[in-house]
N, C-alpha and C positions, 0 to 999 in steps of 0.2 A: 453551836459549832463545836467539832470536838479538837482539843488541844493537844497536836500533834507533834511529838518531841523531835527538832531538825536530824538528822542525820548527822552521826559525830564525823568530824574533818578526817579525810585523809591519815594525817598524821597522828591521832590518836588512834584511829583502827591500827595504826601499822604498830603503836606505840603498844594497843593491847594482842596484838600478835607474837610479837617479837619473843615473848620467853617459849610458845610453840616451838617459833623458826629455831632460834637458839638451843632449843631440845632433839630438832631434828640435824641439824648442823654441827652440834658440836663431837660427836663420835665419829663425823666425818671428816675433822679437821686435817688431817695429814693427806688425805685424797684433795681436798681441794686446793692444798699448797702445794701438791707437785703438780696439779692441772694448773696452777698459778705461771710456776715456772717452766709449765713446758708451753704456754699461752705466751709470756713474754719471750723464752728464748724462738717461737714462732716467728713470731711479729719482728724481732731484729734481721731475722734472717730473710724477712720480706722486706726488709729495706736495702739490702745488698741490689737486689736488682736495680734497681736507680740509682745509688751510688755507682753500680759499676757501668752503667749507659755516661754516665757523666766523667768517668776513667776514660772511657773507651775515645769518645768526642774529644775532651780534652787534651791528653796525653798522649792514647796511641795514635791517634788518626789527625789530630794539632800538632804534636811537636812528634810524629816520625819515631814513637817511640817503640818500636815494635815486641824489640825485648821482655815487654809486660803483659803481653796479650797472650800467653800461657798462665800466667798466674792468675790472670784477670778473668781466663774463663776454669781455668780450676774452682776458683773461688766459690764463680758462681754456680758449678756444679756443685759444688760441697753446699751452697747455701739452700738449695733447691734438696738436697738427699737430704739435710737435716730438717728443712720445713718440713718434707713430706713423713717425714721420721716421728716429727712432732705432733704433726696431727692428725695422724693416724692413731699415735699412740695416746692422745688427747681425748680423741673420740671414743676409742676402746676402754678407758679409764674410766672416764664419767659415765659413759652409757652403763655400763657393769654397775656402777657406782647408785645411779638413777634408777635402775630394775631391783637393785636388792632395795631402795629404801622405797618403793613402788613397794613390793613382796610385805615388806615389815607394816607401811601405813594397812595395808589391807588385812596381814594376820591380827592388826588392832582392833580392826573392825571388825574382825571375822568373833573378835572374843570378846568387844564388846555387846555384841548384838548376840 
């Protein structure tokens, strides 16, 4: 029988990758810290919509408060032009981002080989 060496875990593959990743990743660090924060200011501004359903039920339409239902939908148009703000600009960021380092792995290959 021949003595077949297991396949090393998960976690050591990842563990002998990582100075790859970290070679590819790290001249990109200021790209992925603004796709960071335009990913989180995203996502808060997808929470506006259920907080303000729960304005809306509560305060305008519970307690008669009418006076807030201008604010209430400003809001949520503001929160809606800056999602779509973000990730649009999200997408265009990193896709650019993912084509040049696409471009570069392949001019490595191209001068490897």
């Amino acid at each position: 029988m021949e003595n077949k060496k297991p396949p090393p875990l998960t976690s050591e593959r990842f563990k002998a990758l990582l100075p790859d990743v970290w070679a590819l990743v790290k001249p990109r660090r200021g790209i992925l810290l603004i796709g960071f924060v335009l990913m989180a200011i995203n996502r808060v501004c997808g929470l506006v919509l259920p907080f303000s359903t729960k304005m809306l039920i509560d305060d305008v339409i519970g307690k008669k408060r009418t006076d807030l239902l201008m604010p209430l939908v400003l809001g949520v148009i503001a929160a809606t032009l800056i999602q779509g703000a973000t990730s649009f600009s999200l997408t265009q960021l990193l896709s650019k981002a993912a084509h040049r380092l696409i471009a570069e792995l392949r001019r490595k290959v191209q001068a490897h080989i």
